[in-house]
C-alpha positions as CSV (number, residue, x, y, z in Angstrom):
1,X,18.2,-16.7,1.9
2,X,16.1,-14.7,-0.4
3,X,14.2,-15.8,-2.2
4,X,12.3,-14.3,-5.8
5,X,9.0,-15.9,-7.7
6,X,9.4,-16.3,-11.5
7,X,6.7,-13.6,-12.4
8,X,9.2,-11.4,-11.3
9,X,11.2,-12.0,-14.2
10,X,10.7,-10.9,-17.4
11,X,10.4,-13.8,-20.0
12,X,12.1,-13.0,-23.3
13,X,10.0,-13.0,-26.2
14,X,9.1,-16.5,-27.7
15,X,8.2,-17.2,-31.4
16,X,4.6,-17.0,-31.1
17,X,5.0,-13.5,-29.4
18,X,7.1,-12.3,-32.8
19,X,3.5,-11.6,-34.4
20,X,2.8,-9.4,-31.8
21,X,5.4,-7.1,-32.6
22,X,4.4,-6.8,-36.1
23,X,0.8,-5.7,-35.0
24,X,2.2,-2.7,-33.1
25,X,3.5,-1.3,-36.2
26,X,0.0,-1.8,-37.7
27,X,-0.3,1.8,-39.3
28,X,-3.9,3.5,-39.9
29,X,-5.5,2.9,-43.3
30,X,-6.3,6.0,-44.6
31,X,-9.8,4.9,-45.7
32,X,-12.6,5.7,-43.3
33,X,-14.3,2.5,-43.7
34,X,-11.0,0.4,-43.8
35,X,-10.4,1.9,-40.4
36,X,-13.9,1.6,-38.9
37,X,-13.8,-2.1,-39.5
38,X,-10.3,-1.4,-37.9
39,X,-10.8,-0.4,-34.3
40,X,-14.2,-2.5,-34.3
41,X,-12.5,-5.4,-34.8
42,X,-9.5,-4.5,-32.0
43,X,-12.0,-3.3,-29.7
44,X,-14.3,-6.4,-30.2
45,X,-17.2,-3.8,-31.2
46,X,-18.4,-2.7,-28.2
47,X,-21.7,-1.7,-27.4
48,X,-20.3,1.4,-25.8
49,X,-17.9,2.6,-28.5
50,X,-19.6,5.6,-29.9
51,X,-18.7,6.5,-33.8
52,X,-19.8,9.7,-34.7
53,X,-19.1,11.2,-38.2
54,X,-18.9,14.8,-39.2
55,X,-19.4,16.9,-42.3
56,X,-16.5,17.4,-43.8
57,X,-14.6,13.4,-44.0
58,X,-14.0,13.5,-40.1
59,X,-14.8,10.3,-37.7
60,X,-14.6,10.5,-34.0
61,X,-14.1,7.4,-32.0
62,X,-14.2,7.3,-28.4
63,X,-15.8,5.0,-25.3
64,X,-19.2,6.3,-23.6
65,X,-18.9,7.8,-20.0
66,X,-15.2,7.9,-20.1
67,X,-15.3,11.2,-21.8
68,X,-15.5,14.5,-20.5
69,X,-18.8,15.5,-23.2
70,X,-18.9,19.0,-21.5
71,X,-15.1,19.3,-23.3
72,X,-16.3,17.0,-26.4
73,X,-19.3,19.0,-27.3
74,X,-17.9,22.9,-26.7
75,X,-14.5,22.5,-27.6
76,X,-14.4,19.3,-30.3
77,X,-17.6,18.8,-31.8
78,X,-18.5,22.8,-32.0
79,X,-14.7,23.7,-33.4
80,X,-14.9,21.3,-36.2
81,X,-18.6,21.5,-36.8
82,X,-19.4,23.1,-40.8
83,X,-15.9,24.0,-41.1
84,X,-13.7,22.3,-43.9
85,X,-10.4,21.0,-42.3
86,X,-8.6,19.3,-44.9
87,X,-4.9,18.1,-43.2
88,X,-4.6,16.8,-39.6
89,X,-2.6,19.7,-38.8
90,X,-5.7,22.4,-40.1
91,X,-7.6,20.3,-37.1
92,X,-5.4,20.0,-34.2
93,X,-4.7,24.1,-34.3
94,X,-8.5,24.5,-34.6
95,X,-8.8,22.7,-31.1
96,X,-8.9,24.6,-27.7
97,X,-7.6,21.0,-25.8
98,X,-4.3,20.6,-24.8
99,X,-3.4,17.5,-24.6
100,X,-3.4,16.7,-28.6
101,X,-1.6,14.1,-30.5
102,X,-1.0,13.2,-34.0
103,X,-0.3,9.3,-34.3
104,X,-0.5,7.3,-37.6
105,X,-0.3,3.9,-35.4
106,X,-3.2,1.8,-34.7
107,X,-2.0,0.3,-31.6
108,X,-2.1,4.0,-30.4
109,X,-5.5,4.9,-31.6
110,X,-6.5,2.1,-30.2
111,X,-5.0,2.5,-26.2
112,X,-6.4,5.9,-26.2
113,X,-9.8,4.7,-27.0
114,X,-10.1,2.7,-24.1
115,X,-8.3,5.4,-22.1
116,X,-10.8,8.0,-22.3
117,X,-9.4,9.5,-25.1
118,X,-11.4,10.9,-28.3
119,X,-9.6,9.5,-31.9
120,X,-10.4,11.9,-34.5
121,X,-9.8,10.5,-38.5
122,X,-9.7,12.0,-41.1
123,X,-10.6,10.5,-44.5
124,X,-7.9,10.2,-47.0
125,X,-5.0,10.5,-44.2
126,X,-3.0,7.6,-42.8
127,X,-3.2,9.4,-39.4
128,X,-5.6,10.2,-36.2
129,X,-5.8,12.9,-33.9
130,X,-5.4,11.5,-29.9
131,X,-7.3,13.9,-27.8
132,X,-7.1,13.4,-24.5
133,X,-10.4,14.3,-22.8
134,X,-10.6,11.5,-20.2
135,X,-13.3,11.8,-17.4
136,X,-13.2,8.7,-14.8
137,X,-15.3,8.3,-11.7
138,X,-14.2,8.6,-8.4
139,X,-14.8,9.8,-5.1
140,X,-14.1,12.9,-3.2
141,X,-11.8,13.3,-0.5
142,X,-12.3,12.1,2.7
143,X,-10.8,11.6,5.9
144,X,-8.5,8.3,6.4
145,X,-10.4,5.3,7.9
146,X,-7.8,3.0,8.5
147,X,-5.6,5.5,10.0
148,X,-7.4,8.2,12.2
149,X,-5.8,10.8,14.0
150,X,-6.9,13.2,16.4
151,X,-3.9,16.0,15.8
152,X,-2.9,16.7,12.0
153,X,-4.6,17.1,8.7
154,X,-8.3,14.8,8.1
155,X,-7.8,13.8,4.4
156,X,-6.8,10.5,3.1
157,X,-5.8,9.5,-0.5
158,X,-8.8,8.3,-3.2
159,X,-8.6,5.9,-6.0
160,X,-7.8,8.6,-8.7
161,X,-4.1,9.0,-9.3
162,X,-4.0,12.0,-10.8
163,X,-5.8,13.3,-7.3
164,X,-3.9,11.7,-5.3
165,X,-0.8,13.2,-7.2
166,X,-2.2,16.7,-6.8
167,X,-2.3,16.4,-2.8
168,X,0.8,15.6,-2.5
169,X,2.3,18.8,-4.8
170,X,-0.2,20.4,-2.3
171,X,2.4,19.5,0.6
172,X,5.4,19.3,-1.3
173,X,5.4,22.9,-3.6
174,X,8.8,22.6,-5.0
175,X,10.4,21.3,-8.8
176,X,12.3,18.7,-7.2
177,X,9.6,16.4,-6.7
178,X,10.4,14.0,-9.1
179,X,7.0,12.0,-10.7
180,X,7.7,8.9,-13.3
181,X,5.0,7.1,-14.7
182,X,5.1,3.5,-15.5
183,X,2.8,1.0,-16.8
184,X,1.7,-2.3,-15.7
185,X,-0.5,-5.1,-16.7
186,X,-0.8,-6.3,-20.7
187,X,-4.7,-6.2,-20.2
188,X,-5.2,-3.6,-17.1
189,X,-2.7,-1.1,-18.4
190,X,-2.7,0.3,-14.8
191,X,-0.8,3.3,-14.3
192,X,2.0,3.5,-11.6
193,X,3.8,6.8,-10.4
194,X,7.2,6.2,-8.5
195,X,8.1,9.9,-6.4
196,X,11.0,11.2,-4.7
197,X,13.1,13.8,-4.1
198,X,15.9,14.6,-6.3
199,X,18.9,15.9,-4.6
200,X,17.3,13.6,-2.0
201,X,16.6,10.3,-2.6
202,X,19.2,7.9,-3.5
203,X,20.1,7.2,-6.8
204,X,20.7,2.8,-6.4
205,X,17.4,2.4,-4.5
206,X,15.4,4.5,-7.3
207,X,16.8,2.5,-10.0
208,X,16.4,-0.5,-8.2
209,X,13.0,0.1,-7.6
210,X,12.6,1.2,-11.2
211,X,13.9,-2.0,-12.6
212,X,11.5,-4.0,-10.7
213,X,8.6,-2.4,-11.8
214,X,9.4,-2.4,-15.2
215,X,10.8,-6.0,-14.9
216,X,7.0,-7.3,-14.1
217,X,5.5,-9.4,-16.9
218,X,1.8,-9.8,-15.7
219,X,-1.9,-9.8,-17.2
220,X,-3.5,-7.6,-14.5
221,X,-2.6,-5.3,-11.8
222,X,-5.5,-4.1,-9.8
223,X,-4.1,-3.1,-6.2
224,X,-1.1,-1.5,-4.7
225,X,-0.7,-4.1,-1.9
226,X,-0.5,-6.6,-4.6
227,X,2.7,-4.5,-6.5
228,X,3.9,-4.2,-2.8
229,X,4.4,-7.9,-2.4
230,X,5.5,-8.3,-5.9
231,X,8.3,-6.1,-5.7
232,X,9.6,-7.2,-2.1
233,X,12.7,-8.3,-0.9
234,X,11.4,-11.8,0.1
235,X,7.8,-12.3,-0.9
236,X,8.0,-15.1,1.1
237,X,8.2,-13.6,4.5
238,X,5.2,-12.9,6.4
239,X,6.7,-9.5,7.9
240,X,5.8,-6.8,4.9
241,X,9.1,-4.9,4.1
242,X,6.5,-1.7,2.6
243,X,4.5,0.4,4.1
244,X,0.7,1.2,2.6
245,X,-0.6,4.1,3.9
246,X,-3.8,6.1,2.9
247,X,-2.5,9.3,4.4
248,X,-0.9,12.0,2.1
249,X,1.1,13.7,5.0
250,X,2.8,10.3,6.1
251,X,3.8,9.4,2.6
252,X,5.1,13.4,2.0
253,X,7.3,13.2,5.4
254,X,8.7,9.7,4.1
255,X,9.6,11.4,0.9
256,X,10.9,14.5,2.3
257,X,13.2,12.2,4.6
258,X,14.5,10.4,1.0
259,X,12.6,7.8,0.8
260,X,10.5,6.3,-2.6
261,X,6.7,6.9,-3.1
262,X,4.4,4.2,-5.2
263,X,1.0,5.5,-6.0
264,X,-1.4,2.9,-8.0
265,X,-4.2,4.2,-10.0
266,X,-7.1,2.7,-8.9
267,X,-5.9,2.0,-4.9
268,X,-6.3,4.6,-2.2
269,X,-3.2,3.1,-0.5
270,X,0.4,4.4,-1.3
271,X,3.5,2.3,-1.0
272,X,6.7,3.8,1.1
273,X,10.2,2.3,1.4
274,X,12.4,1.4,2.3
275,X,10.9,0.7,5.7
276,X,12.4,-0.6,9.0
277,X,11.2,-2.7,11.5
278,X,10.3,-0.4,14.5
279,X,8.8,2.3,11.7
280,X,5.9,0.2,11.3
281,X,5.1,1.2,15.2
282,X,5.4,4.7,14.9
283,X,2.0,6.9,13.5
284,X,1.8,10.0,12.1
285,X,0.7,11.7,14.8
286,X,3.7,10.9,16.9
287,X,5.3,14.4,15.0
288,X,2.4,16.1,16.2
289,X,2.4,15.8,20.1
290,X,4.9,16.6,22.6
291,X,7.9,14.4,22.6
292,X,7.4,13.3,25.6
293,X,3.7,11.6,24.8
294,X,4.7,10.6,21.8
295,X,7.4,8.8,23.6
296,X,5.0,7.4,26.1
297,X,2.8,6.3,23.0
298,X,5.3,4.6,21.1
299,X,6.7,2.4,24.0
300,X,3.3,1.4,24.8
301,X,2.7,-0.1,20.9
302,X,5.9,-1.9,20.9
303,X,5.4,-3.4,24.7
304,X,1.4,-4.2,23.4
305,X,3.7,-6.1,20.8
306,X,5.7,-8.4,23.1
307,X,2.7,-8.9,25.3
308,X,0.0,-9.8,22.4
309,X,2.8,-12.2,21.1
310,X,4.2,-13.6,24.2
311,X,1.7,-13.3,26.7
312,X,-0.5,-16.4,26.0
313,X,2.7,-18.8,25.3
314,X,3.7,-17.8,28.8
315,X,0.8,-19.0,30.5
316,X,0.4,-22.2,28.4
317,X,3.7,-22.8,29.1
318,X,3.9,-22.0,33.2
319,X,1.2,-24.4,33.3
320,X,2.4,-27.4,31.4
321,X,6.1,-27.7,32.4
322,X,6.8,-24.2,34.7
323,X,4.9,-24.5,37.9
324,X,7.7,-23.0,39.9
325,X,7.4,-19.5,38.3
326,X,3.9,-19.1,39.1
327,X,3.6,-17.0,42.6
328,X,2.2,-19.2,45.6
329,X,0.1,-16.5,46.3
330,X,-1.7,-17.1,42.9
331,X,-1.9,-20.7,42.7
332,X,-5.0,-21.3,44.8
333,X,-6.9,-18.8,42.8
334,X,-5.2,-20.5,39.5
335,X,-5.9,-24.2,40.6
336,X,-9.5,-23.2,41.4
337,X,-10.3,-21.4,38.4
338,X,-9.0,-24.6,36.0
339,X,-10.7,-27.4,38.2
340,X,-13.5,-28.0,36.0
341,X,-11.5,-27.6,32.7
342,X,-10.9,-30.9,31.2
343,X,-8.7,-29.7,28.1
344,X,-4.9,-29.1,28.7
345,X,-3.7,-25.8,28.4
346,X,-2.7,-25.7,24.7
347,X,-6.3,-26.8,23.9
348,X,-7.8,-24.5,25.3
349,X,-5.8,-21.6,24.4
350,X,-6.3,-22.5,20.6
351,X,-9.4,-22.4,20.9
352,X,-10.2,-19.0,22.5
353,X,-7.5,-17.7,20.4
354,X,-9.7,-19.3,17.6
355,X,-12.6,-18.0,18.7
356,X,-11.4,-14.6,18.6
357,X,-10.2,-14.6,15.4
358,X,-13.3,-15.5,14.5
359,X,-15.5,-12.5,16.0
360,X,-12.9,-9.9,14.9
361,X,-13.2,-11.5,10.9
362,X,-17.0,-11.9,11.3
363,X,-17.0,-8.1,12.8
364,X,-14.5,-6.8,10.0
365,X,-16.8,-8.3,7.3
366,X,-20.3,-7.9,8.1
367,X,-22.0,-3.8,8.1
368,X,-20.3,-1.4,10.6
369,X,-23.0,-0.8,13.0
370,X,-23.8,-5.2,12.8
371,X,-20.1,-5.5,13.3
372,X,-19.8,-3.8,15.8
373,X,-22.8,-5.3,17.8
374,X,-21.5,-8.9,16.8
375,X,-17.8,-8.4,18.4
376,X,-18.9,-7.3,21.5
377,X,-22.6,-8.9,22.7
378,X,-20.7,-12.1,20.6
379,X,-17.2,-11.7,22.9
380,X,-19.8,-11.3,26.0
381,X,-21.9,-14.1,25.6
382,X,-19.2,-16.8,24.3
383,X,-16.9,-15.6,27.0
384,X,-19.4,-15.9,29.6
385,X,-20.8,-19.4,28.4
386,X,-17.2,-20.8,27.9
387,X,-16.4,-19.9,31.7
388,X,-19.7,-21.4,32.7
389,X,-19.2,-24.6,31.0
390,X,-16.0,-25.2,31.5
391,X,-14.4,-24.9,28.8
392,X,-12.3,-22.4,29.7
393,X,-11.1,-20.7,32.5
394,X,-11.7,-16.4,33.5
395,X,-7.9,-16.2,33.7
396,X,-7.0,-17.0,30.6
397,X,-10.2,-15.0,29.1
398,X,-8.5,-12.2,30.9
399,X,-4.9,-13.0,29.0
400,X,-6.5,-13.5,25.4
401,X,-8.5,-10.5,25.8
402,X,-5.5,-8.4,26.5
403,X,-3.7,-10.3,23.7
404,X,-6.6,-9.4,21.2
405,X,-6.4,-5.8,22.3
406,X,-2.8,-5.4,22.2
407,X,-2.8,-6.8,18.7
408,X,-4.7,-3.7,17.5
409,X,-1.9,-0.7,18.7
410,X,-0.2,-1.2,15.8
411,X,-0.6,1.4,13.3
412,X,-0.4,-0.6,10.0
413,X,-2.8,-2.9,9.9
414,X,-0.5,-5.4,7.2
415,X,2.0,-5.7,10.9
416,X,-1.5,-5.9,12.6
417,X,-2.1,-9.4,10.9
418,X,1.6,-10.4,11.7
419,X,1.1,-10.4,15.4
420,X,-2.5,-12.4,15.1
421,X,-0.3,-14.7,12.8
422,X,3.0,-15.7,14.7
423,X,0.8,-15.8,17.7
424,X,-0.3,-19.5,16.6
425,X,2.8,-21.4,16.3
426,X,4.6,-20.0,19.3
427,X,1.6,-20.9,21.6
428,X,2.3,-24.8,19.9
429,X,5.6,-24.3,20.5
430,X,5.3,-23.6,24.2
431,X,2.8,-26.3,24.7
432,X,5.2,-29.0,23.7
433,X,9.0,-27.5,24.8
434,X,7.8,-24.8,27.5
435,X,9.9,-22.1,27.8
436,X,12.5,-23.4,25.3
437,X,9.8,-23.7,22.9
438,X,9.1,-19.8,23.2
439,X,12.9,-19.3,23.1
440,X,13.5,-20.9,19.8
441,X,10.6,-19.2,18.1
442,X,12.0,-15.7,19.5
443,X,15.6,-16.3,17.7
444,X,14.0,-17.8,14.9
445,X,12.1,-14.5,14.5
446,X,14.9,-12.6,15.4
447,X,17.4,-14.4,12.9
448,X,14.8,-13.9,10.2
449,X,14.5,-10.6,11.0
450,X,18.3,-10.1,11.0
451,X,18.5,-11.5,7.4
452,X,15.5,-9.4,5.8
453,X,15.7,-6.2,3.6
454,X,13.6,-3.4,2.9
455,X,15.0,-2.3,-1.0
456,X,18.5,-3.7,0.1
457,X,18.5,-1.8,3.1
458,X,19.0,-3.4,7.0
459,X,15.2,-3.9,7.9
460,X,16.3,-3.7,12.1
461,X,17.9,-0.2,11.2
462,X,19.0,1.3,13.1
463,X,19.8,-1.6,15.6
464,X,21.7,-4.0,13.1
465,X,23.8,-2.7,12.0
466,X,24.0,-0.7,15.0
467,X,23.6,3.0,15.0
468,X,23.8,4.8,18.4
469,X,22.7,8.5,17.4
470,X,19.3,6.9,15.5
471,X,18.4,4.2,18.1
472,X,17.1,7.1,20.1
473,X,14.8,8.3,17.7
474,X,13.5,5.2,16.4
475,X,12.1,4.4,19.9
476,X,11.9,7.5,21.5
477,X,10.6,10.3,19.5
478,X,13.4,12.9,20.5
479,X,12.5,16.5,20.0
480,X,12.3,18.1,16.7
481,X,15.3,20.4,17.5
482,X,17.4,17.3,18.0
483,X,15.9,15.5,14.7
484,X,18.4,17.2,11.9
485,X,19.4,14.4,9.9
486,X,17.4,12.1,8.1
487,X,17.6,8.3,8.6
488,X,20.7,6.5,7.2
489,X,18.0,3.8,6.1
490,X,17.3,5.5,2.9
491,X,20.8,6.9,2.1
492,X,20.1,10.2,1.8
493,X,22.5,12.4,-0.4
494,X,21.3,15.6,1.6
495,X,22.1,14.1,5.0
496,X,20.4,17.3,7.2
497,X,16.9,18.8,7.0
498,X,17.9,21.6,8.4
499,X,21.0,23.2,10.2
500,X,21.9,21.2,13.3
501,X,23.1,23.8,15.2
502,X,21.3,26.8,15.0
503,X,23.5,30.3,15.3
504,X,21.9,31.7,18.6
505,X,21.9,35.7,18.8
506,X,25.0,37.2,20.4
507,X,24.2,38.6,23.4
508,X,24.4,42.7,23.9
């Protein structure tokens, strides 16, 4: 069952909202002072809002530090300074900016105010000049921290969108890169881009995706991992169905390969789908080693899944109902090493797994060099004092330890938090039924994994529905020779990157 929150709805418009309308048809009064008392009283008079008058009946209106005032001084201010301009028309061909428009809406004046953009009025006309000079802070480029590499490009997406936009036409120099931008929020006004190919992507999911974007009805909108839940499948599932990366050649291959780009101003993380189960195991980096490592590589993160999820049920559960699968080699060893523990298995799993969850949060939220001192003198000394008073035993250190560290293979971090999530209840579930406890909790997973979507398509694609060509790739990383046709996941309409077959030389 899916299942979808109400903000995902759009609300028709009630009665009290009808007044609303009528002030976005508010025209600009052609008095100065009318429209002075105008934007002050929109704007709620700002201390920052810097009105600046000009020989001649101009005003300018625009928000300090969101400016350009390089552009504003040499190509506004020095163009319309001591020359007569009479008609709104005289002044925009006077100006040497090119993003220049003529609006006679207040609403519009207004939004471009506290855009960045410079509103230019001139007295006795019932219209403004929107310049768009708009200078906001960010930082430069730098390399991805979330998602280092060691082969492949060392630059990560900022917070700007209109950088992060230009990296990607940087990778992808061709006219079919299709960029749409949307807006969301009634009191953020945060600018969305949706990208993807055209010739490439498919038409349903783009419109699909469209339409729930649009469809929003919310005050603020401050993060792309909050659009990403917003916008799911089933928000309710704790397995994400999108993919955030921060690295510009991950989010290019997923378009190239027809799938739908989501860049968020103000976020250094992109959103990609329609994703698939297994693709949230697979790096970047995989297309840049041998296929053979990168083969190695990615069955060693999806085994480091099964074991950080299943590892520590196993033992609580050999030990509280399933004696008999326990080699007799390794039962002395086992008996002596839990003699002095007086807590049950179950107990005293939770708690070490507790415990750990607790160093990693503490290490993730205190100063990097702190951090890292905390996590391991903190593992050391707790791990040590725990064997030593018997609260534990070193065997089942040994097992959470591996669990912890297995949890951290995963290359998206949102699938990162899934494992150290499900973890919990299966380790409950195998204290109380054993074996059959860990059973059902691995065909509930599986069921629910069955039934989710990524954007309408199957999220265990290629292995339900069942594919035979794409299973080996989605596992294995087969050689690039052998990788011609994009994913059916996103329902390409150009099916082949490149020709299958190449037409080998004829031999002399």
């Amino acid at each position: 069952m899916q299942f979808k929150l109400p903000f995902n709805k759009k609300q028709p418009p009630s009665v009290e909202e009808a007044p609303i309308e009528k002030e976005n048809l508010v025209r600009v009064a052609n008095a100065t002072d009318h429209f002075i008392r105008s934007i002050k009283n929109a704007t709620n008079n700002p201390a920052d809002l810097i009105i600046k008058r000009i020989p001649s009946n101009l005003t300018l209106f625009y928000i300090d530090k969101l400016v350009d005032n390089q552009t504003l001084n040499n190509d506004i201010i020095a163009n319309l300074q001591n020359k007569p301009h009479e008609t709104p028309d005289s002044i925009e061909a006077a100006l040497s900016v090119p993003e220049v428009v003529i609006s006679s809406l207040l609403k519009e004046a207004i939004d471009c105010i506290v855009n960045g953009s410079v509103v230019i009025h001139v007295g006795g006309f019932s219209q403004v000049l929107l310049v768009n000079i708009a200078n906001r802070e960010s930082r430069a480029l730098a390399a991805p921290e979330n998602e280092s590499q060691v082969i492949g490009t060392q630059v990560g997406f900022n917070e700007s969108l209109s950088t992060n936009i230009s990296v990607i036409r940087r990778y992808i120099v061709c006219p079919d890169l299709c960029n749409e931008k949307l807006k969301i929020g009634t009191r953020t006004n945060t600018s969305v881009a949706l990208l993807y190919m055209n010739g490439i992507a498919n038409n349903q999911m783009v419109n699909t995706l469209r339409q729930r974007i649009t469809d929003l009805h919310l005050d603020e909108l401050l993060d792309s991992a909050v659009l990403s839940e917003m916008i799911d499948d089933n928000s309710l599932s704790v397995f994400p169905q999108m993919l955030l990366t921060e690295r510009p050649d991950r989010f290019c291959d997923a378009i190239l390969d027809g799938k739908i780009g989501i860049i968020v101003d103000g976020s250094s993380m992109a959103i990609i789908c329609p994703q698939s189960f297994t693709e949230f195991f697979q790096s970047q980096e995989d297309q840049n080693l041998r296929w053979q490592i990168a083969t190695f590589i990615r069955l060693l993160r999806l085994s480091a899944f099964f074991l950080s999820v299943y590892l520590t049920p196993f033992y609580v559960a050999a030990l509280t109902f399933h004696y008999e699968v326990i080699p007799q080699a390794f039962l002395v060893p086992l008996s002596e090493s839990r003699a002095l523990v007086p807590f049950p298995p179950i107990f005293e799993a939770l708690l070490l797994e507790f415990i750990i969850e607790l160093l990693r949060e503490a290490g993730a939220r205190l100063p990097t060099k702190i951090g890292q001192t905390i996590g391991i003198v903190g593992g050391i000394v707790i791990g040590t004092a725990a064997v030593q008073a018997g609260i534990t035993s070193n065997i089942l250190l040994i097992i959470i330890a591996l669990s912890a560290l297995a949890s951290f293979t995963s290359p998206s971090y949102m699938m990162g938090n899934v494992i150290r999530l499900i973890r919990f209840p299966i380790i409950i579930l195998a204290g109380f039924w054993g074996f059959y406890g860990i059973m059902l909790a691995f065909c509930f997973i599986l069921i629910h994994l069955l039934r989710q979507t990524s954007l309408g398509a199957p999220y265990l694609s290629p292995f339900y529905p069942p594919r035979m060509k794409e299973m080996r790739d989605s596992i294995i990383r087969m050689p690039i020779p052998l990788t011609a046709k994009r994913p059916a996941l996103t329902r390409a309409k150009d099916k082949n990157k490149f020709e299958p077959e190449p037409v080998k030389p004829e031999k002399s």
